[in-house]
N, C-alpha and C positions, 0 to 999 in steps of 0.2 A: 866638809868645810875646807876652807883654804889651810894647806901646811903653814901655819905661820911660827915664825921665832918670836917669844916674846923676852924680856928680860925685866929682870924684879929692881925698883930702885931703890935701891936703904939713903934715908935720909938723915944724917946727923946720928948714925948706928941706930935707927927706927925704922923698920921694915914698912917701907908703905906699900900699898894693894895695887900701884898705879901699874898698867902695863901699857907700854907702847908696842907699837909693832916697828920693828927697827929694818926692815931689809926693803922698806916699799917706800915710794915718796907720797901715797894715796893712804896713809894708814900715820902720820906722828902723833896721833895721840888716840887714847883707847878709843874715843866716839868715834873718831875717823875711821881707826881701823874697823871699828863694828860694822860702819857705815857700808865699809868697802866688803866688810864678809857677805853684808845683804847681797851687794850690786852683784858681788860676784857668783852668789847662791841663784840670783834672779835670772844671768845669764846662764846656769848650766841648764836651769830649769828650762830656760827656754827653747835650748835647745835640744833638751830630752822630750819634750811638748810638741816638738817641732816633729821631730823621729816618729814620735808616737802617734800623733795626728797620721802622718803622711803613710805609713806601716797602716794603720787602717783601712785609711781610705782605699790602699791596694787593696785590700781583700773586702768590700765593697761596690767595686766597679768605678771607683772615681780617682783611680791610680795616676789620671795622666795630668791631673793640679797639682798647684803649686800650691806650698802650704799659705800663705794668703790668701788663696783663691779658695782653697777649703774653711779658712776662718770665716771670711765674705759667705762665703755660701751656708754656713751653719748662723748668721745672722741674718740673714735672708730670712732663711728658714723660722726662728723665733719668734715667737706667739701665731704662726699662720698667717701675719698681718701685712697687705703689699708694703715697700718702706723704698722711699725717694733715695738717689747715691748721696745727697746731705747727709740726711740723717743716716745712712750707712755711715758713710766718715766720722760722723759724732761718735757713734755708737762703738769705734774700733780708736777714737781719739787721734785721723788721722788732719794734718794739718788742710790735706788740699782734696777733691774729689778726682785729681786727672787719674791717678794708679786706681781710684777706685772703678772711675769710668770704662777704662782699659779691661778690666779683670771683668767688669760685666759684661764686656760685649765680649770676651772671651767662653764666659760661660751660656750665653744665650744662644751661641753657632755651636759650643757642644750641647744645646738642648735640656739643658739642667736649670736654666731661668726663661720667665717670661716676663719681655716689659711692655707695661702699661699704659699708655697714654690717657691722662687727665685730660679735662674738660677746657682745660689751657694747654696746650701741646708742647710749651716747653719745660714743661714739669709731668716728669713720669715716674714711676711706679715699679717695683720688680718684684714678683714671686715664682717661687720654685716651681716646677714641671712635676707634674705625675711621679715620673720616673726620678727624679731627682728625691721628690720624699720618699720614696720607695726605699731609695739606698743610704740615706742619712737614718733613716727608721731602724737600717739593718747595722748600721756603721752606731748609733746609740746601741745595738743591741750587744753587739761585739765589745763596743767598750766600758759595759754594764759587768758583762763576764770575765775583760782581762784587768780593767781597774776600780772600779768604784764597787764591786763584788770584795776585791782583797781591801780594800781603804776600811770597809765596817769596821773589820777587826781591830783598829787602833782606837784608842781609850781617848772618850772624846774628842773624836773624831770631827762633828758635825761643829761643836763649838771653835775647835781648833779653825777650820776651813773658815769660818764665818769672823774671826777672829783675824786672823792674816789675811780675809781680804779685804774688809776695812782699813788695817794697817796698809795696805799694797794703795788702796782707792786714796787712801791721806797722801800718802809718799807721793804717788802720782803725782797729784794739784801741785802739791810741792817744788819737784823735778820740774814740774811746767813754767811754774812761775820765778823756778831759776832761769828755764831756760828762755821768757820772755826778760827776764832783766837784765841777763848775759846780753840781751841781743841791742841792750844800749852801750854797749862798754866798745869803744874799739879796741883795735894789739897797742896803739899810743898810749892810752888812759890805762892800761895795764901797765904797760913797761914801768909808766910814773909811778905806782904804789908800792 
């Protein structure tokens, strides 16, 4: 967790429970600062996620992606089912499909996808290569034994995980629908408030 300073407010000589976090402008009042302990819990994760992903995939043969391109490609891969770069972008919440577009023809010239053409050509289809399940098969097996082997041993565990990711799935929509209301506001209509 974040180092945070907190200080205690006595009111009227009545100790009240309220704490602020006093050294941040992201934290004046306890929910805010909670708020910011998530964001900032969310970022380390992510980039411990990031490490850990990428450390694998070297020692599976898929060393020379970028961790995007290994998230992309382990959605590919899910349920064995071809899936259009739409519904790739949905499926990773991203706004646009051009970086998705990009990352698959990146992975199709190293031989790790194959794309599909429908029965309408300009809707196509991508799935994994032979060798491509081959190595995410070995890349699960790998990370069976360095993470989700040691996670059992935490005391509800499985409710936990399912637990914070609903919380994380709500938070999402949330952050989204700030960030499509944000995108009415100009710097003018702020400055006034």
């Amino acid at each position: 967790m974040i180092n945070m300073h907190y200080q205690r407010i006595e009111t009227k000589g009545t100790s009240l429970e309220q704490i602020f976090y006093k050294d941040w402008h992201l934290g004046s009042t306890r929910h805010e600062a909670m708020t910011t302990e998530l964001e900032w819990a969310v970022i380390r994760f992510e980039q411990a996620f990031q490490r850990f992903i990428i450390q694998l995939a070297g020692m599976c043969g898929l060393g020379d992606l970028s961790y995007s391109e290994l998230v992309l490609l382990h959605v590919i891969r899910m349920q064995d089912s071809p899936k259009t770069a739409a519904l790739l972008a949905r499926q990773l919440n991203m706004d646009g499909i051009t970086n998705i577009q990009y990352s698959l023809r990146k992975l199709i010239k190293l031989g790790l996808v194959t794309k599909i053409k429908g029965s309408n050509s300009k809707i196509c289809t991508y799935v994994v290569t032979k060798a491509s399940s081959t190595m995410l098969m070995k890349y699960a097996q790998i990370r069976r034994g360095m993470l989700t082997d040691q996670t059992m041993g935490i005391e509800n565990i499985d409710q936990k995980l399912i637990e914070t990711a609903k919380l994380i799935s709500m938070l999402t929509g949330l952050y989204d629908e700030a960030s499509r209301i944000s995108g009415t506001y100009s710097r003018t209509t702020l400055s006034e408030e």
